[in-house]
C-alpha positions in Angstrom: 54.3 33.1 -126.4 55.1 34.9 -130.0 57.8 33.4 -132.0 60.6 35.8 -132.8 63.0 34.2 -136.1 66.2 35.1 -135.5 69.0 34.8 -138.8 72.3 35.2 -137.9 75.5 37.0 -139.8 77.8 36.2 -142.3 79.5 32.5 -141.3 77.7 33.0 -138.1 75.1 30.7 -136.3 72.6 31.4 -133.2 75.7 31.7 -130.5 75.9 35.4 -131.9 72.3 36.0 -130.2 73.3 33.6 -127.1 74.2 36.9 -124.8 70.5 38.0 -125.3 67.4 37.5 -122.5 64.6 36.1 -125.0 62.5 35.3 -122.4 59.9 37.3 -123.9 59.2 35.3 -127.1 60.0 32.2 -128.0 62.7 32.0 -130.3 63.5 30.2 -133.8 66.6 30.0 -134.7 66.7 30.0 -139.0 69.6 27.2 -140.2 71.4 28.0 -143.6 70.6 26.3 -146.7 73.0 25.3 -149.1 73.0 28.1 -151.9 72.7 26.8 -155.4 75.5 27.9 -158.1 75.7 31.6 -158.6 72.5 32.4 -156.5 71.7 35.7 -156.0 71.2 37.1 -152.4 67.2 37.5 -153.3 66.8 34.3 -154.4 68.2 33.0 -151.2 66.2 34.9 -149.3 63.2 33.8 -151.0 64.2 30.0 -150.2 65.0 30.8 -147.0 61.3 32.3 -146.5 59.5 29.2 -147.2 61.4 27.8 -144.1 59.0 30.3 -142.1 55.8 28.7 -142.0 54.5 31.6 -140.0 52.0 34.0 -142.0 52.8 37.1 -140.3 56.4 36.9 -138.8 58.8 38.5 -136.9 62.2 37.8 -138.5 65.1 39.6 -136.5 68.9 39.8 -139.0 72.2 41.0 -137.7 74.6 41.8 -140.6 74.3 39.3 -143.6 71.1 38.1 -142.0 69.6 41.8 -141.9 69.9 41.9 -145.9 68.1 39.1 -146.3 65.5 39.7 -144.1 65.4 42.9 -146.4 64.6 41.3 -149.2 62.1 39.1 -147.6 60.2 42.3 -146.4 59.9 43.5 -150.0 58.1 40.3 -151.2 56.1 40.4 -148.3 54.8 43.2 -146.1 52.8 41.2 -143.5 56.3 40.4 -142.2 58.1 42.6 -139.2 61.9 42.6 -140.1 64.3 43.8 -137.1 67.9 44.5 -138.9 71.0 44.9 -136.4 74.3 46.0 -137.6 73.1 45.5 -141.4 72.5 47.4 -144.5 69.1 48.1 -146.4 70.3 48.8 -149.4 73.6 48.9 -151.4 74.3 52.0 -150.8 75.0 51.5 -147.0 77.7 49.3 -147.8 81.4 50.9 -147.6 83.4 51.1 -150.3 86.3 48.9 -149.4 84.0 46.4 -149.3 82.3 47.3 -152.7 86.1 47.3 -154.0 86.4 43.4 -153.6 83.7 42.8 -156.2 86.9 43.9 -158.6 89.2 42.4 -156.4 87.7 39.3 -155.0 90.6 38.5 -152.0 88.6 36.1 -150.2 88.2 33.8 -153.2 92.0 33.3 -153.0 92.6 32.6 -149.6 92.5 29.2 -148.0 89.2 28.3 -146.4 91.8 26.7 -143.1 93.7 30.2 -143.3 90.4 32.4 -142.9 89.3 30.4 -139.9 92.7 30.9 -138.0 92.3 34.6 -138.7 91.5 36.7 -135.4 91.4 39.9 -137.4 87.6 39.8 -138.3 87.1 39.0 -133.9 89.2 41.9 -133.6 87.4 44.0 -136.2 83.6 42.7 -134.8 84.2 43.1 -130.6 83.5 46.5 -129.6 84.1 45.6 -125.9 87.4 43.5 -124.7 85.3 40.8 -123.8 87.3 37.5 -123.4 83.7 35.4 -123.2 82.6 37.1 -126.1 85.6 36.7 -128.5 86.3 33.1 -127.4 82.2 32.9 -129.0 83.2 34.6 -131.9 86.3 32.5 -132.7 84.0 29.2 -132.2 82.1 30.7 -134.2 84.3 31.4 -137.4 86.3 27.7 -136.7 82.9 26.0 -137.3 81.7 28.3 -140.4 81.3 26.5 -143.8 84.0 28.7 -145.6 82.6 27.9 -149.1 79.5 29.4 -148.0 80.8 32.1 -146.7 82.5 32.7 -150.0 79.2 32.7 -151.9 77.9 35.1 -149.6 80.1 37.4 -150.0 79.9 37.5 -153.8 76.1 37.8 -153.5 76.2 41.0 -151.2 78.6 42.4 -154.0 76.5 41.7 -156.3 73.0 43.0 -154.4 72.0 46.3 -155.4 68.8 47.0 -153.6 67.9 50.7 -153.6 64.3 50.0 -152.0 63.8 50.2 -148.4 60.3 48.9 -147.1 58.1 50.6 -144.4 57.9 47.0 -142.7 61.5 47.5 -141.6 63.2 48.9 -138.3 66.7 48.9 -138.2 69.3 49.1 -135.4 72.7 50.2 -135.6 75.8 50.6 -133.1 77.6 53.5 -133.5 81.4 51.8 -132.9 80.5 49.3 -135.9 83.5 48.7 -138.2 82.3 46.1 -140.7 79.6 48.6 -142.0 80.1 52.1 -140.7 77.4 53.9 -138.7 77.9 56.8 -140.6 76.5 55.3 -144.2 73.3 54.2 -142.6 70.4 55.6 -141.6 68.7 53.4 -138.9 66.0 54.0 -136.7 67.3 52.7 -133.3 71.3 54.1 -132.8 73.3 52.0 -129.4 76.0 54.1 -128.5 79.2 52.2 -128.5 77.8 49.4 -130.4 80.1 46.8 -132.3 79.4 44.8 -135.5 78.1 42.0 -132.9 75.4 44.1 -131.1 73.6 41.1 -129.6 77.0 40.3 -128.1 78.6 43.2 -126.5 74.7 45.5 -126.3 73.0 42.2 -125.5 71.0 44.5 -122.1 70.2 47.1 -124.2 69.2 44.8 -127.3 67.2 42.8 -125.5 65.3 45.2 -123.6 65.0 47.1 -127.3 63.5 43.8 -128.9 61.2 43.2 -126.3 59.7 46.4 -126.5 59.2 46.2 -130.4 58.0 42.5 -130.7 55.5 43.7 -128.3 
């Protein structure tokens, strides 16, 4: 059975894919590393690689996940890369979120305060799914808030312009985190949240298994 690597989103782990039927592949779930001082997102990306000891692989990224896997695609273009509810480039991230590189807001609040926050559920859940929000709270109570912090400052600071041909991309059309309407994707779910695994897990996983072949 073919491996599939899955990388998860921003303070996320592998519960955000837990919704989907992988019983088509077998599936690696990537672990964060610790990021070392001011690290850009492209070097990370490039440590994160050498955790794939695949040759050819097929790396699957929602959200902060999908960037990276972006960059790893540019260094290498034996690899498949399957973004959901991410951006390519820099340009496909909205502006209010481009403004916090001048105004960084999440470098002031406390780390306990951000986890008690059921905004970003609110913002991410297309669907009102109890299961599925109860997930995404887990979820951000368990996230390592300084990293979250540094990855935030790296995605303000990525400006990618290059999109590879080894690249498909997915997008919902309901996502509020990075706006369907900046991104050009190749695959579009109608009605689709930020957590497209979660609340399009049918759809996504019959999509997946049809590309990873």
């Amino acid at each position: 059975m073919k491996k599939v690597y899955f990388i998860s989103g921003l303070g996320a782990d592998k519960r955000v894919f837990s919704f989907l039927d992988l019983s088509f592949c077998e599936p690696v779930y990537i672990d964060w590393i610790p990021p070392e001082k001011n690290e850009t997102l492209e070097n990370y990306a490039t440590r994160l690689r050498g955790l794939i000891d695949e040759p050819k692989p097929t790396i699957v990224g929602i959200s902060f996940g999908g960037m990276l896997a972006t960059e790893m695609a540019k260094r290498d273009p034996s690899i498949n890369a399957i973004l959901m509810a991410s951006s390519k480039t820099a340009s496909e991230i909205p502006r209010y979120l481009k403004a916090a590189r001048y105004f960084p807001f999440f470098n002031w609040v406390p780390p306990g305060l951000l986890k008690r926050s059921t905004y970003l559920v609110k913002q991410m859940v297309g669907r009102n799914d109890p299961d599925q929000k109860r997930i995404l709270l887990d979820i951000i109570r368990d996230s390592d808030m300084l990293f979250v912090k540094w990855a935030m400052n790296a995605i303000l600071r990525w400006k990618n312009t290059e999109v590879p041909g080894n690249i498909i991309h997915i997008h919902g059309t309901a996502d509020r985190i990075l706006p369907y309407r900046l991104v050009h994707s190749d695959y579009t779910i109608q009605g689709g949240s930020h957590v497209l695994p979660m609340d399009q897990h049918a759809e996504i996983s019959a999509l997946l298994k049809k590309l990873v072949g």
